[in-house]
Backbone as CSV, one residue per row, in Angstrom:
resi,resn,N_x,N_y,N_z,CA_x,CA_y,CA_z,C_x,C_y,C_z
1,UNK,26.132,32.420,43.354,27.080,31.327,43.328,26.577,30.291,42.326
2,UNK,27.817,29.996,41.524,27.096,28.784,40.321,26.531,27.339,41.220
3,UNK,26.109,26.737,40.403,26.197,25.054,40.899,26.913,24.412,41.128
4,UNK,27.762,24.333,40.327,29.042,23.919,40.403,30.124,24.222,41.819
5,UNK,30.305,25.213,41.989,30.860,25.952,43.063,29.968,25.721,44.219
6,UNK,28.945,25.700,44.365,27.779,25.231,45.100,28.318,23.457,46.185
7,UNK,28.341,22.990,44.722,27.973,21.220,44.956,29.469,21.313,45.664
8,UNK,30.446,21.740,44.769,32.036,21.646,45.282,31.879,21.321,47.333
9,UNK,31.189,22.844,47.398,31.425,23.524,48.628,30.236,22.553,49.499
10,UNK,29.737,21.997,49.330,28.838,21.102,49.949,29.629,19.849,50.371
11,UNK,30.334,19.382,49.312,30.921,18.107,49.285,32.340,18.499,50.327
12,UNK,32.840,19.474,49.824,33.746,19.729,50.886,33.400,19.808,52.670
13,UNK,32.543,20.353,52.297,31.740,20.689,54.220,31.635,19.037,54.723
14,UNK,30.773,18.291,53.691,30.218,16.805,54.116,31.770,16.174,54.059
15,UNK,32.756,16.250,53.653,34.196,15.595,53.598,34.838,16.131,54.894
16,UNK,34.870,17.224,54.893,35.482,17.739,56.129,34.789,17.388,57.481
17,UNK,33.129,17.007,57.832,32.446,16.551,58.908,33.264,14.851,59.267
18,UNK,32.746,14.681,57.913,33.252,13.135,57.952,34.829,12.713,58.678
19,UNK,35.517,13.862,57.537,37.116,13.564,58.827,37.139,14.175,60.007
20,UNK,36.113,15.033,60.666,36.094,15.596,62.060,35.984,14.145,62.712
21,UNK,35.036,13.687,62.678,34.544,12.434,63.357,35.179,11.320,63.267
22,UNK,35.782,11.173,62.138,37.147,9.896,62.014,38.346,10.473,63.444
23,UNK,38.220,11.830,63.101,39.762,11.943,64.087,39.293,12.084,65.228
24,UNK,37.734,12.474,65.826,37.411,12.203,67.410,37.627,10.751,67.704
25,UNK,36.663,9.891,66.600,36.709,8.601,66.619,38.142,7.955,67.396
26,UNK,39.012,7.822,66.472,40.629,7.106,66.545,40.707,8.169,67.596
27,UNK,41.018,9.117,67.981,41.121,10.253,69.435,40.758,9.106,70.575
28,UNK,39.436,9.124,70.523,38.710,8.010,71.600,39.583,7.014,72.100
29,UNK,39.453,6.016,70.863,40.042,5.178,70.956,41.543,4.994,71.722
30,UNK,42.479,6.037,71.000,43.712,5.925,71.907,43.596,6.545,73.119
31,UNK,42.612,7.100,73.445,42.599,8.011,75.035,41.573,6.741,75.840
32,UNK,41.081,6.048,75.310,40.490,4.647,75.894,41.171,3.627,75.861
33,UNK,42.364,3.233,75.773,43.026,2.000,75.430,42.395,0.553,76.223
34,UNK,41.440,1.007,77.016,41.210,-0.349,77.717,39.987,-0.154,77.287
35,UNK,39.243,-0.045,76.747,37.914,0.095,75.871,37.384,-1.414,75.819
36,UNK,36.157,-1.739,76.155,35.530,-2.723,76.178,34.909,-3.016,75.145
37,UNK,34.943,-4.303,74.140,34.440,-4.475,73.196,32.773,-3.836,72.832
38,UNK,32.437,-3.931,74.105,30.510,-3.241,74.105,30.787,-1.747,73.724
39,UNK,31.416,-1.687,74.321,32.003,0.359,74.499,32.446,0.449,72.971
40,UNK,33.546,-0.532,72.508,34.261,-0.145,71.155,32.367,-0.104,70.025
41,UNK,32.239,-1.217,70.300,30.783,-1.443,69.320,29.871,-0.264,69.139
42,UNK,29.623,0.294,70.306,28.674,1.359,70.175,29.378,2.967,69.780
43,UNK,30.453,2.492,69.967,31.118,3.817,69.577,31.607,3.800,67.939
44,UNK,31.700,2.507,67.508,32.109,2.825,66.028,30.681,2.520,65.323
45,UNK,29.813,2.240,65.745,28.359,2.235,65.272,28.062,3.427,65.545
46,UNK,27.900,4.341,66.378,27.755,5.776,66.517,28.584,6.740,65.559
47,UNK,29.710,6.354,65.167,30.560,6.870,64.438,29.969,7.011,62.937
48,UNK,29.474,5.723,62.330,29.338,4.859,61.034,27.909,5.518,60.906
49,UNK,27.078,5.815,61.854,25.613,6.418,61.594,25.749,7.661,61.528
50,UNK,26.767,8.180,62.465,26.960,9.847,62.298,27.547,10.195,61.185
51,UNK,28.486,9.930,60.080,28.996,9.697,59.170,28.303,9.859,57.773
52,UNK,27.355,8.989,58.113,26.148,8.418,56.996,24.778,9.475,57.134
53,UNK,24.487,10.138,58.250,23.315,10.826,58.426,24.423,12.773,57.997
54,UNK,25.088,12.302,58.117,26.036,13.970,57.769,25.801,13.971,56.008
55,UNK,26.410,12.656,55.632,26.921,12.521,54.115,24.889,12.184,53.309
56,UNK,24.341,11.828,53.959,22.642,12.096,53.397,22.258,13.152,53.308
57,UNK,21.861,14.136,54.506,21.735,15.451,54.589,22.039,16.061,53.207
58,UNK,23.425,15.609,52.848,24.266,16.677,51.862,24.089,16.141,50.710
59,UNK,23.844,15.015,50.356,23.159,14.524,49.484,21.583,14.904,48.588
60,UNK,20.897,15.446,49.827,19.775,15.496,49.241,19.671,17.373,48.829
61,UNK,21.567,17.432,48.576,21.553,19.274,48.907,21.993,19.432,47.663
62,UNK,23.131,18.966,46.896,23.760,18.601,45.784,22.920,17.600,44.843
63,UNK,23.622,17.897,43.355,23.282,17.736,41.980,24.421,17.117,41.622
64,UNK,25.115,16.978,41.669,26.740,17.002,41.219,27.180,16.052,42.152
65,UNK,27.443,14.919,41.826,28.443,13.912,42.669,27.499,13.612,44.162
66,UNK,25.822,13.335,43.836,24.940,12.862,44.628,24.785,11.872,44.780
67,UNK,24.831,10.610,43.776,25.137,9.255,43.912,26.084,9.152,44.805
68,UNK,27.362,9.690,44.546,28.592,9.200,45.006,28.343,9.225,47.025
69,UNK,28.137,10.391,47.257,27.677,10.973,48.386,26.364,10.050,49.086
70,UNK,25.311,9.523,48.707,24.452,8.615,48.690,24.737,7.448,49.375
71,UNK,25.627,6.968,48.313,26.205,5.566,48.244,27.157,5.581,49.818
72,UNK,28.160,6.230,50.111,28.710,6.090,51.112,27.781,6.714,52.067
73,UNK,26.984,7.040,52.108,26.180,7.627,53.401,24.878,6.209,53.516
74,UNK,24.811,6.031,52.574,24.213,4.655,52.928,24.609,3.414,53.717
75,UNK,25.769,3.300,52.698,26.882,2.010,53.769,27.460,3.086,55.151
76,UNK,27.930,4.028,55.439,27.577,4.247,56.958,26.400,3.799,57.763
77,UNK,25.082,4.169,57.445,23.849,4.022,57.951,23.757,3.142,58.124
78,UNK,23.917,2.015,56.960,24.256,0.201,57.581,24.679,0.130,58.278
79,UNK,25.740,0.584,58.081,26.954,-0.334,59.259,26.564,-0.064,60.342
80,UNK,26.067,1.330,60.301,26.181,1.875,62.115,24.869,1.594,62.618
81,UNK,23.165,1.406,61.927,22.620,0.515,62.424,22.544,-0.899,63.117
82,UNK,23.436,-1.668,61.853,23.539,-3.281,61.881,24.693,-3.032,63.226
83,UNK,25.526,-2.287,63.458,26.353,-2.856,64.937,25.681,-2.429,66.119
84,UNK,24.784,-1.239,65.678,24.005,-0.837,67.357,22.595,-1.681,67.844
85,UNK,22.317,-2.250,66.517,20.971,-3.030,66.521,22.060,-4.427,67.294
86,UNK,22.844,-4.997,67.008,23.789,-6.026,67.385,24.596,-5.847,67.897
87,UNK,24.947,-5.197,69.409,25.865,-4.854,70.440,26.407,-6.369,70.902
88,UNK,26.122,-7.228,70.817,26.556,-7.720,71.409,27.842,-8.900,70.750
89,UNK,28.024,-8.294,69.539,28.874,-8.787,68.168,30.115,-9.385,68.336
90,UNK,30.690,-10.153,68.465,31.740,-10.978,68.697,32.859,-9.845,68.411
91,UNK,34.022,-10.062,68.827,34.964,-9.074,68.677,35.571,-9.419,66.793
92,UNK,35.927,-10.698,66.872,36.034,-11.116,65.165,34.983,-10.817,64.417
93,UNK,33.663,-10.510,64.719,32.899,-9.938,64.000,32.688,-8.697,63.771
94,UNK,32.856,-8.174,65.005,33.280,-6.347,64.653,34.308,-6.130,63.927
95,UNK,35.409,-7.032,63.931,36.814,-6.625,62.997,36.330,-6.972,61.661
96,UNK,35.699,-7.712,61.316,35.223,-7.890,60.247,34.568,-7.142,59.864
97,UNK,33.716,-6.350,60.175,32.370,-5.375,60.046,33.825,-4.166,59.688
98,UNK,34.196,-3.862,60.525,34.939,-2.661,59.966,35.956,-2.770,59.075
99,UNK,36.457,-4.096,58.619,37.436,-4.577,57.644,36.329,-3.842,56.539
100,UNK,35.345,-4.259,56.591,34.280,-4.536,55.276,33.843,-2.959,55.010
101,UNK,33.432,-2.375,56.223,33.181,-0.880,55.822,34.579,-0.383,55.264
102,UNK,35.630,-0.174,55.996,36.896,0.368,55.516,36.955,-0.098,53.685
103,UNK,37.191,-1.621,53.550,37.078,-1.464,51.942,36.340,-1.032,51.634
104,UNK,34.761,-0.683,51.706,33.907,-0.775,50.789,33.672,1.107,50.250
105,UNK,34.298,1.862,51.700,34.379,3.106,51.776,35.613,3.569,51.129
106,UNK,36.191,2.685,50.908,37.744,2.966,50.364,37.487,2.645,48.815
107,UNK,36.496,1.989,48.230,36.179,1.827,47.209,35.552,3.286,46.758
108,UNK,34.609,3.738,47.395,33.677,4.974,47.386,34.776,6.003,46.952
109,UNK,35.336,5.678,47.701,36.361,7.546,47.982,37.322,7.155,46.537
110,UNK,37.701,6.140,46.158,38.458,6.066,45.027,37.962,6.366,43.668
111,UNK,36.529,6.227,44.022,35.602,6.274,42.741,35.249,8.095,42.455
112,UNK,34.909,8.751,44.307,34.524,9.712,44.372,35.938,10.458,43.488
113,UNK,37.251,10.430,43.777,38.316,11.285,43.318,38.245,11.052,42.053
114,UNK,37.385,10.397,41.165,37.269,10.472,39.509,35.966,11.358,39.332
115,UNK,34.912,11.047,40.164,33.702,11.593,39.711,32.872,13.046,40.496
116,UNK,33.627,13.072,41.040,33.427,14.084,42.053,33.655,15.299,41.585
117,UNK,33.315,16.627,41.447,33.928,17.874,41.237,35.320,18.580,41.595
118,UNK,36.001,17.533,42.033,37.400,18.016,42.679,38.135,17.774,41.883
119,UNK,39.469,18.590,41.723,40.572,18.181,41.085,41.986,18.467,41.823
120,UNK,42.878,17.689,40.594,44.497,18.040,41.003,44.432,17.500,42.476
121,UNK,45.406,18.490,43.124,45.849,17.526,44.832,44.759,16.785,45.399
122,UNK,43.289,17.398,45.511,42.373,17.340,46.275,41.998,15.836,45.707
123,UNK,42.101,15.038,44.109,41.746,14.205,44.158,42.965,13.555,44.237
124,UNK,43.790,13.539,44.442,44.595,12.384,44.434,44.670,12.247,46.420
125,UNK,44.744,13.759,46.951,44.732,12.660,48.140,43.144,12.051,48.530
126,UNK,42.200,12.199,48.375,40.618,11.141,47.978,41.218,10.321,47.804
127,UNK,42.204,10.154,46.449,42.414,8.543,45.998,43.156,8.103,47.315
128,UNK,44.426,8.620,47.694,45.115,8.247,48.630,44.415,8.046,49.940
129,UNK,43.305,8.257,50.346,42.217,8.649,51.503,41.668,6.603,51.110
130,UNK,40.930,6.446,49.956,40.206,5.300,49.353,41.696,4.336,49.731
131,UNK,42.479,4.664,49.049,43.686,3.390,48.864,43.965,3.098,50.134
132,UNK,44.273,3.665,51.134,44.421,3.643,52.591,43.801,3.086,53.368
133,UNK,42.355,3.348,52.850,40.966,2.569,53.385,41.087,1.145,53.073
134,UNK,41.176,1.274,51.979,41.255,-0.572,50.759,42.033,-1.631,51.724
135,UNK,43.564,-0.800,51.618,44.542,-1.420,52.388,44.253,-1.653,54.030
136,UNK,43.775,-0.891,54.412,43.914,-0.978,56.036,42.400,-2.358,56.371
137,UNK,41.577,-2.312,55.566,40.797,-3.435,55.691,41.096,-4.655,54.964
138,UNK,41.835,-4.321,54.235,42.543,-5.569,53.895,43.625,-6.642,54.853
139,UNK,44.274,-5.285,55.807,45.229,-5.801,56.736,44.124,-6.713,57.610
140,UNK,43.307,-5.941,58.214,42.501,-6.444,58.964,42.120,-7.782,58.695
141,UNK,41.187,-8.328,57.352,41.336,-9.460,56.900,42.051,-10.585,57.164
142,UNK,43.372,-10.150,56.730,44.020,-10.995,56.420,45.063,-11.268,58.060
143,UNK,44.897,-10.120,58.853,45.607,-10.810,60.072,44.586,-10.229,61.180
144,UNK,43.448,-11.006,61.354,42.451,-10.909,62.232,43.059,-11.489,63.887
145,UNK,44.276,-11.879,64.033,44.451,-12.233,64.976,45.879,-12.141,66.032
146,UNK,45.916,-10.490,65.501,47.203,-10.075,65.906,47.219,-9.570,67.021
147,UNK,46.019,-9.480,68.128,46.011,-9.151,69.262,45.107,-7.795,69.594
148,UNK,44.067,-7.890,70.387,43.609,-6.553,70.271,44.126,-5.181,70.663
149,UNK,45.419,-4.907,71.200,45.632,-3.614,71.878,46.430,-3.366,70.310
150,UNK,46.836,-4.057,69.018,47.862,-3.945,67.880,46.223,-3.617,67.149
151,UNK,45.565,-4.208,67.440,44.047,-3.759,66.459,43.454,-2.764,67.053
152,UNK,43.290,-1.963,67.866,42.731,-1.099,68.352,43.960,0.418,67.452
153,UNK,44.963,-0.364,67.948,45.947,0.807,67.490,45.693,1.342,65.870
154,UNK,45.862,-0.041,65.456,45.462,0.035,64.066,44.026,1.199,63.435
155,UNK,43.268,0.697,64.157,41.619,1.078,63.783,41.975,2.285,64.465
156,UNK,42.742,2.877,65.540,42.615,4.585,65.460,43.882,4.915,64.842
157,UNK,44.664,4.767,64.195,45.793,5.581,63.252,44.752,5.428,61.776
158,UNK,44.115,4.676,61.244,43.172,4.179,60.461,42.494,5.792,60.280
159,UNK,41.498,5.498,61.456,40.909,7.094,61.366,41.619,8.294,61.713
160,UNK,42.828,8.274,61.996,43.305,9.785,62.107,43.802,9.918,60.966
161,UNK,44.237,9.046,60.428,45.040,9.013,58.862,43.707,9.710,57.690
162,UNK,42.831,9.219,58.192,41.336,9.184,56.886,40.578,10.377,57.426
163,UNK,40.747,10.834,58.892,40.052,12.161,59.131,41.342,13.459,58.915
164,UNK,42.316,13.450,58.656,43.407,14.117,58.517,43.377,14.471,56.830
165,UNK,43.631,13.486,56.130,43.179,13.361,54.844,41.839,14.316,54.443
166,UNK,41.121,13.725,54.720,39.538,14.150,54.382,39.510,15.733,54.904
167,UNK,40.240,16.331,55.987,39.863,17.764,56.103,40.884,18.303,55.220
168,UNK,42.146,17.873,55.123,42.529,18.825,53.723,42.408,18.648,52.486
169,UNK,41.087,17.509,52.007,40.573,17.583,51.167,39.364,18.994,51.206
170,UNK,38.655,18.182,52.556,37.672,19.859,52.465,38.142,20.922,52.272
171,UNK,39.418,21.228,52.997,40.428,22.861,53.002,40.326,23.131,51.847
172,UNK,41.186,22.295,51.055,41.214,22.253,49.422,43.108,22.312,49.779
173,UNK,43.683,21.228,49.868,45.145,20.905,49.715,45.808,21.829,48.578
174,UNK,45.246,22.530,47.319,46.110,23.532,46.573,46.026,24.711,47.554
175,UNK,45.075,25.140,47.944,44.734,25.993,48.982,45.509,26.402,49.592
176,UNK,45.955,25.524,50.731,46.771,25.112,51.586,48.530,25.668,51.380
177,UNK,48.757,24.485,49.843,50.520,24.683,49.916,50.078,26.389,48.972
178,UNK,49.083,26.923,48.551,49.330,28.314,48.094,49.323,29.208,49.144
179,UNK,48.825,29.305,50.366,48.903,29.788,51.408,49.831,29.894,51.973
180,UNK,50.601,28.869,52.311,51.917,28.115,53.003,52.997,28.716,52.085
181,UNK,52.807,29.099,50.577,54.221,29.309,49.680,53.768,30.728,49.857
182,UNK,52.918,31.351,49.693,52.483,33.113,49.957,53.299,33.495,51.445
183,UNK,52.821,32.818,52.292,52.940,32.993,53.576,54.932,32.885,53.482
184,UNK,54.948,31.748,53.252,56.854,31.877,53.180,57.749,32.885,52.374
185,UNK,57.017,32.906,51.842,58.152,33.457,50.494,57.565,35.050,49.951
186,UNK,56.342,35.718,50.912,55.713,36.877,50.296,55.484,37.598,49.642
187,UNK,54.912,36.244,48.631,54.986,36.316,47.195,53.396,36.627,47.125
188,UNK,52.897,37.205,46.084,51.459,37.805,46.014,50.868,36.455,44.750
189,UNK,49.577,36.153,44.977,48.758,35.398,44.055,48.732,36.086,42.600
């Protein structure tokens, strides 16, 4: 197997972990709706470290789009240290904390769909994965005080949207609708 094909298939595995755990994550969340801010804290700090210790691993496995991979496995590791080391974080401060990861990861993933070994569908939905991120911590920002059962909702459609995304990035989304048009129309590759 080349390198290339190598790093691809690495980055895909570490993309596809990453949206497993976004969509248990937001899962949680709506099957907890009465979730206690201590409970929410340690669970999206558990999330943000598991995230970051998946996307390192794979980092130190790959040549090819290792910065990129680095960089967001780092800001997981933050985040999900700095909220479990600080359980006891104001609820406006956790919304903030995840406003701030969401952009800053939404920055990552926008950068990753230029520099990354992926192409065609696979990077544009990355970009669309990043832009989603950008935006949804931006909402957060800017209306920190819309009630928590409308912010909870938010922060798990957030991650089902970004772990949904992210595994048919891993699949490989051309993949997918070539499968889906073979499969319909039994037409041969």
């Amino acid at each position: 197997m080349d390198s290339v094909s190598h790093t691809t298939k690495q980055i895909r595995r570490t993309i596809g972990i990453n949206g497993a755990l976004s969509i248990v994550f937001g899962a949680m969340i709506l099957a907890w709706p009465g979730i206690s801010l201590y409970a929410l804290t340690i669970l999206f700090g558990a999330y943000a470290l598991a995230s970051g210790i998946v996307g390192l691993v794979n980092a130190s496995r790959v040549k090819e789009g290792r910065g990129w991979t680095a960089l967001s496995s780092v800001l997981g590791i933050g985040v999900g240290l700095a909220v479990l080391v600080w359980p006891s974080i104001s609820a406006l401060g956790l919304l903030y904390v995840i406003a701030a990861y969401a952009i800053a990861f939404g920055v990552i993933a926008l950068g990753g769909a230029f520099w990354l070994p992926i192409t065609g569908g696979d990077s544009v939905l990355l970009s669309l994965s990043g832009l989603v991120s950008v935006l949804f911590g931006l909402v957060m920002v800017v209306k920190p005080g819309d009630g928590a059962l409308v912010l909870l909702a938010l922060i798990a459609a957030f991650s089902l949207v970004k772990g949904i995304t992210e595994l048919v990035v891993a699949i490989g989304g051309a993949r997918i609708v070539k499968h889906e048009f073979t499969t319909s129309t039994g037409a041969t590759a």
